[in-house]
C-alpha positions as CSV (number, residue, x, y, z in Angstrom):
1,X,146.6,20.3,157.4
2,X,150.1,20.2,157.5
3,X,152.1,22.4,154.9
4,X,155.7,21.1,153.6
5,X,158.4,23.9,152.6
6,X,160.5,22.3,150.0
7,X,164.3,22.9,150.6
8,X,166.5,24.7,147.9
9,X,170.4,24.6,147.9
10,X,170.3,28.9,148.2
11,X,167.8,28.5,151.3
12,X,170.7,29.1,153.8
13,X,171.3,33.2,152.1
14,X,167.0,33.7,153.5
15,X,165.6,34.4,156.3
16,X,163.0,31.7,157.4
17,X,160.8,34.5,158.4
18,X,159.9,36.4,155.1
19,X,159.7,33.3,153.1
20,X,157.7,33.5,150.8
21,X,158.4,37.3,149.6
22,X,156.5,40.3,150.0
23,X,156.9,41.4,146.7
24,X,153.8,42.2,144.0
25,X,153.2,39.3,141.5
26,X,155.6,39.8,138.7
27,X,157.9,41.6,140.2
28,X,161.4,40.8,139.3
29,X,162.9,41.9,142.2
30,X,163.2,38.0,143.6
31,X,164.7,36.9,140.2
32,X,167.0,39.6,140.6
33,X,168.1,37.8,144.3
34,X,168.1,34.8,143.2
35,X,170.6,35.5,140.0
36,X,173.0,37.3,142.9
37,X,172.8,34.4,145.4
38,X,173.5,31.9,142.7
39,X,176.4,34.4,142.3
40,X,177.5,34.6,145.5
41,X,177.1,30.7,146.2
42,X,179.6,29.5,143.5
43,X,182.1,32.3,144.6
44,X,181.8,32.6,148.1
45,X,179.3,29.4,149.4
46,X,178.3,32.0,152.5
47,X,177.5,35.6,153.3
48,X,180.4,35.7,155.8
49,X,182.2,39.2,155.8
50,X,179.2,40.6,153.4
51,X,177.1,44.0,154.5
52,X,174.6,44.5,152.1
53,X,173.2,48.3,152.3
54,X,170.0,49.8,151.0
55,X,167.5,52.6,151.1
56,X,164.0,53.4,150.4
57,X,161.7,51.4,147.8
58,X,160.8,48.0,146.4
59,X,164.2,46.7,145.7
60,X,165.8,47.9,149.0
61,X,163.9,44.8,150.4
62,X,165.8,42.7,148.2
63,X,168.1,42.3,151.3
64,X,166.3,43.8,153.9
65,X,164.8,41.5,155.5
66,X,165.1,38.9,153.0
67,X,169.2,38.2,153.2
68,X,170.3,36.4,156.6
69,X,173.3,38.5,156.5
70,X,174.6,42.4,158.1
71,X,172.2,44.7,156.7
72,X,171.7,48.4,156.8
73,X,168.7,50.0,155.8
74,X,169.3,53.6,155.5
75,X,167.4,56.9,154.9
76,X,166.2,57.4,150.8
77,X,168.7,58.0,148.5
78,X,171.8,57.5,151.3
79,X,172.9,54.3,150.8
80,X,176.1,55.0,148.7
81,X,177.7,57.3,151.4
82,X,176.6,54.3,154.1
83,X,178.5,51.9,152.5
84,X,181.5,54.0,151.5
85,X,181.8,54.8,155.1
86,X,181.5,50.8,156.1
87,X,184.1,49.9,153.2
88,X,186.4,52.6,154.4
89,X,186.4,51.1,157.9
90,X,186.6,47.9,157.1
91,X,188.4,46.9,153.7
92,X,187.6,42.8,154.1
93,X,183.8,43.8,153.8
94,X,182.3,42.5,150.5
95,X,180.1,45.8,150.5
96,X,176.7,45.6,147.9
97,X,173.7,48.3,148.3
98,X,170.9,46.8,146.2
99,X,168.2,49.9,146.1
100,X,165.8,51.2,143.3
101,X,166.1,54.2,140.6
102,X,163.8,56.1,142.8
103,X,166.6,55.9,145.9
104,X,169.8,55.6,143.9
105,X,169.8,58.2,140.8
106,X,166.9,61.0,141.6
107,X,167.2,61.1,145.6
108,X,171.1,59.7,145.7
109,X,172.1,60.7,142.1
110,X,174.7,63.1,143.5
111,X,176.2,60.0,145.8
112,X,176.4,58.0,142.3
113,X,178.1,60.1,140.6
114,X,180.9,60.8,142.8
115,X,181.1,57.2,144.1
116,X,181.5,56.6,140.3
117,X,184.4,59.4,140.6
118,X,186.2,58.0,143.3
119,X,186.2,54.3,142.1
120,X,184.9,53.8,145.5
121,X,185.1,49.9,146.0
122,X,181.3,49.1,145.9
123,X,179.4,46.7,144.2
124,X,175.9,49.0,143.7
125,X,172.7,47.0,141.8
126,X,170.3,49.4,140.8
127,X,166.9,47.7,140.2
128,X,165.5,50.1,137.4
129,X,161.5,50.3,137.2
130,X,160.7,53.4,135.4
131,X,159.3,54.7,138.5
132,X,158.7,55.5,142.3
133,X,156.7,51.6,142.3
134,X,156.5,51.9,145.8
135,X,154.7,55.7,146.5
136,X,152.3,55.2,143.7
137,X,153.7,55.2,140.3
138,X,155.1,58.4,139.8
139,X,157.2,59.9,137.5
140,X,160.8,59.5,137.9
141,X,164.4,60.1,136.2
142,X,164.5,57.1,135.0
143,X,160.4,56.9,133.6
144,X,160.6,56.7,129.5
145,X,159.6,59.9,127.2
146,X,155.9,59.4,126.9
147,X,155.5,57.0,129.5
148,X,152.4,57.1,131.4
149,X,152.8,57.3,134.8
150,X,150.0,58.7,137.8
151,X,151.8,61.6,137.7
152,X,152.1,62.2,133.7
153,X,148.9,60.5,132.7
154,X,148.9,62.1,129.6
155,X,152.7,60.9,128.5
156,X,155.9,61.9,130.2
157,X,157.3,65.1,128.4
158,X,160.8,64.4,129.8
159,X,163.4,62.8,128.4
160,X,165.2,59.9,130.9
161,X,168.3,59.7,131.9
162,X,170.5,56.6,130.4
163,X,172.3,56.2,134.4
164,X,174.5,53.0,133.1
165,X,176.4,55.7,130.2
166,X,176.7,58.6,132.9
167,X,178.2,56.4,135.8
168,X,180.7,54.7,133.1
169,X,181.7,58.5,132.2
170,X,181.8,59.3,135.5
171,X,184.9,56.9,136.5
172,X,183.6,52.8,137.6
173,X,185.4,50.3,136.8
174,X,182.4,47.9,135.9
175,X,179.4,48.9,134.4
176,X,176.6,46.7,132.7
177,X,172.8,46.7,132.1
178,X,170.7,44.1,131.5
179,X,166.7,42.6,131.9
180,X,165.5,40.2,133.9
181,X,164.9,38.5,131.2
182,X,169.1,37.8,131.2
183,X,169.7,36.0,134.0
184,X,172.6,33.8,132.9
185,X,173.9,37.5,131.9
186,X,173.0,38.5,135.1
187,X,174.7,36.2,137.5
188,X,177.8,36.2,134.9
189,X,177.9,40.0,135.4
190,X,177.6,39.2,139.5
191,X,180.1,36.9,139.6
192,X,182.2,38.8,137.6
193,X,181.9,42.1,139.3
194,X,182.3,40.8,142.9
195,X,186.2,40.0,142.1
196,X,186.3,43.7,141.4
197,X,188.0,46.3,142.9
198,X,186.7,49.8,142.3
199,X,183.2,50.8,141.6
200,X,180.8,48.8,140.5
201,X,177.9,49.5,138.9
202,X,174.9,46.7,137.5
203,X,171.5,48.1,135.9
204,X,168.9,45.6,135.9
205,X,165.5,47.1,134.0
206,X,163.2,45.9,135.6
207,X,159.2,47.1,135.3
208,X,157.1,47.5,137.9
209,X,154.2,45.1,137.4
210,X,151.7,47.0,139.5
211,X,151.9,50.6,138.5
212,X,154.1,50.7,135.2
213,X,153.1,47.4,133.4
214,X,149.6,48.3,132.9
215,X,149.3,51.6,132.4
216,X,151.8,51.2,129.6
217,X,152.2,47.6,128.2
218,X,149.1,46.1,130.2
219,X,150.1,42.9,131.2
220,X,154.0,41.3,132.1
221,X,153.9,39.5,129.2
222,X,153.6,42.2,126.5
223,X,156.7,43.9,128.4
224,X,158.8,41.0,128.2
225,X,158.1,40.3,124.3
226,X,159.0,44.4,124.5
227,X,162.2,43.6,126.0
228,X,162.7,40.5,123.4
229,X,162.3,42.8,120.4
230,X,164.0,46.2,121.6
231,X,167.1,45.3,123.8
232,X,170.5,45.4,121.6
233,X,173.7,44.1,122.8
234,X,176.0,47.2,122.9
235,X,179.1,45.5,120.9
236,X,176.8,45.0,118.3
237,X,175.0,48.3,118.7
238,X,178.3,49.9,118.1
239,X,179.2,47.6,115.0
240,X,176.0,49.1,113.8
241,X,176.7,52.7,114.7
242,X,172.9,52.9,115.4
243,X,170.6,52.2,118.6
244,X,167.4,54.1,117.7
245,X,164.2,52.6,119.2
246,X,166.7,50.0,120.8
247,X,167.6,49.6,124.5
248,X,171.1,48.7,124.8
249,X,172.5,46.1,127.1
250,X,175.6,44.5,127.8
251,X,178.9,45.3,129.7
252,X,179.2,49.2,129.0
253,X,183.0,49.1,130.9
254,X,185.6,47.1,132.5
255,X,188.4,48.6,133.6
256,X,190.7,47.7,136.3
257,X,192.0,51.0,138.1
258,X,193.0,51.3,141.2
259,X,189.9,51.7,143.4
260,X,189.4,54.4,146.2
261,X,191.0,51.7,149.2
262,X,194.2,51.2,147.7
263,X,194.4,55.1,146.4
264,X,194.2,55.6,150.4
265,X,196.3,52.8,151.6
266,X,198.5,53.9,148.9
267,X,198.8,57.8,149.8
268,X,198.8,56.4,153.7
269,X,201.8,55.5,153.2
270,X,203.7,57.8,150.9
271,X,202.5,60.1,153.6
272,X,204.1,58.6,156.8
273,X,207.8,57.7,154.9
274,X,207.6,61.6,154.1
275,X,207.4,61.9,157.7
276,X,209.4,59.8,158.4
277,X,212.1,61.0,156.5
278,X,211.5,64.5,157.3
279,X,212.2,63.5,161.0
C-alpha cells in the first residue's frame, strides 16, 4: 500500500524526516509552529540568515529537529546566553529561542531577566504549560495556585509567577501573551515582533494535554472553553481596573528603544574617535 504525503505551501520550513511530529495529541506546540512559519513566510518566504536556539523540554523541539534551518539545542535553561552570544557575533542573524517555562523562567529565569535588561535583540517564545510536561508533570514557576500537579497532588500552595508583567518591567521592547486558541493574534504578534529591534518577548499558554489537562480540567476541551471564558484582553482589563479570576492577554509593551547591538555599535564608536582624538 502506497501512502501519499499531501504538500502544504509551509512544507519547505520542515524537515522531511520528523514529519509527522512527535508531539502528544493535543499539544499545541505544532499550532504554535505553524502560527510562526505562517509568520515568517509572508515576511521573509525562507529561513535564510535565521538560528533558532532552544533548551530542554517539549517546546525546545519546536525547532529542533522540526525547522530545516541553523539550530542549537543547548543545555536547560541556557538558551538566552546562547543566543545573545550568536546575535553579538553576528548582527544579520534573525535570532529566535523557542523553549518551555520549565527551561526559560525556573532554570534560565536569571538569563530572562537580564536579557530583558539589556534589550538584547532576541525574539524569545516561551511556550507556557503550567509545568515540567516533559519529566513528569511537576510543579513549576509557572503551575497555577491550587493546581494539581504529580508533585502537589493535593493543590499547589504557591502562588505563580505572571513572567509576561516581570519581563515588561524588566526592560523588552515587545511583550505579549496569548492562547493557542489566538492564532490570528499569534502570527500578528510574530510578524510584528520580528521587525523589532531589542528584546522580544511572546507568552503563549499553552497546557500540557498529557500531564496538566487531566489532572485539572480532564479533557482539552474543557481547558479551551476555560480559556474562552477567563482570558481578558489587557486594554480592556485596564478600562475595567479589575482582572480578578481573569487571565489577561494582549500586547503588555511596545517600545522602540535602542536594543543591546546598536547600544554596542554605538559606544564602539564613541570609543575609538576618543582615541582617536586623544592621539
Amino acid at each position: 500500500m502506497s501512502s501519499t504525503r499531501y504538500s502544504h505551501p509551509l512544507d519547505k520550513y520542515l524537515r522531511t524526516e520528523v514529519i509527522p511530529h512527535v508531539m502528544c495529541p493535543g499539544c499545541g506546540n505544532m499550532s504554535i509552529a505553524n502560527a510562526f512559519l505562517r509568520a515568517v513566510d509572508k515576511i521573509f518566504g525562507s529561513f535564510e540568515k535565521f538560528v533558532f536556539v532552544s533548551g530542554i523540554g517539549c517546546a525546545a523541539w519546536i525547532p529542533s529537529p522540526h525547522f530545516k534551518a541553523d539550530t542549537i539545542h543547548t543545555l536547560h535553561g541556557r538558551p538566552i546566553p546562547v543566543a545573545i552570544g550568536v546575535k553579538l557575533a553576528n548582527p544579520d542573524l534573525h535570532v529566535v529561542v523557542i523553549s518551555g517555562d520549565g527551561d526559560l523562567v525556573a532554570i534560565g529565569g536569571n538569563h530572562l531577566i537580564h536579557a530583558a535588561r539589556r534589550n538584547a535583540d532576541i525574539l524569545v517564545i516561551m511556550v507556557n504549560n503550567f509545568n515540567y510536561g516533559m519529566t513528569g508533570g511537576q510543579l513549576a514557576p509557572t503551575t497555577p495556585h491550587g493546581a494539581i500537579t504529580i508533585t502537589t497532588p493535593y493543590g499547589n500552595p504557591e502562588h505563580e509567577i505572571d513572567v509576561s508583567k516581570i519581563v515588561a518591567e524588566a526592560g523588552a521592547n515587545y511583550v505579549a501573551r496569548w492562547t493557542i486558541l489566538h492564532q490570528i493574534q499569534l502570527e500578528n504578534s510574530f510578524k510584528k515582533a520580528l521587525q523589532m529591534e531589542g528584546f522580544r518577548f511572546i507568552e503563549v499558554l499553552s497546557p500540557c494535554t498529557s500531564r496538566y489537562v487531566p489532572r485539572n480540567f480532564g479533557n482539552l476541551k474543557n481547558i479551551l472553553d476555560f480559556f474562552k471564558k477567563n482570558t481578558i484582553d489587557i486594554q480592556v482589563a485596564q478600562r475595567k481596573g479589575s482582572t480578578e479570576g481573569k487571565i489577561v492577554i494582549g500586547e503588555f509593551v511596545i517600545r522602540d528603544r535602542p536594543g543591546l547591538v546598536r547600544s554596542i555599535q554605538e559606544l564602539r564608536s564613541r570609543a575609538l574617535n576618543a582615541w582617536r582624538s586623544s592621539r
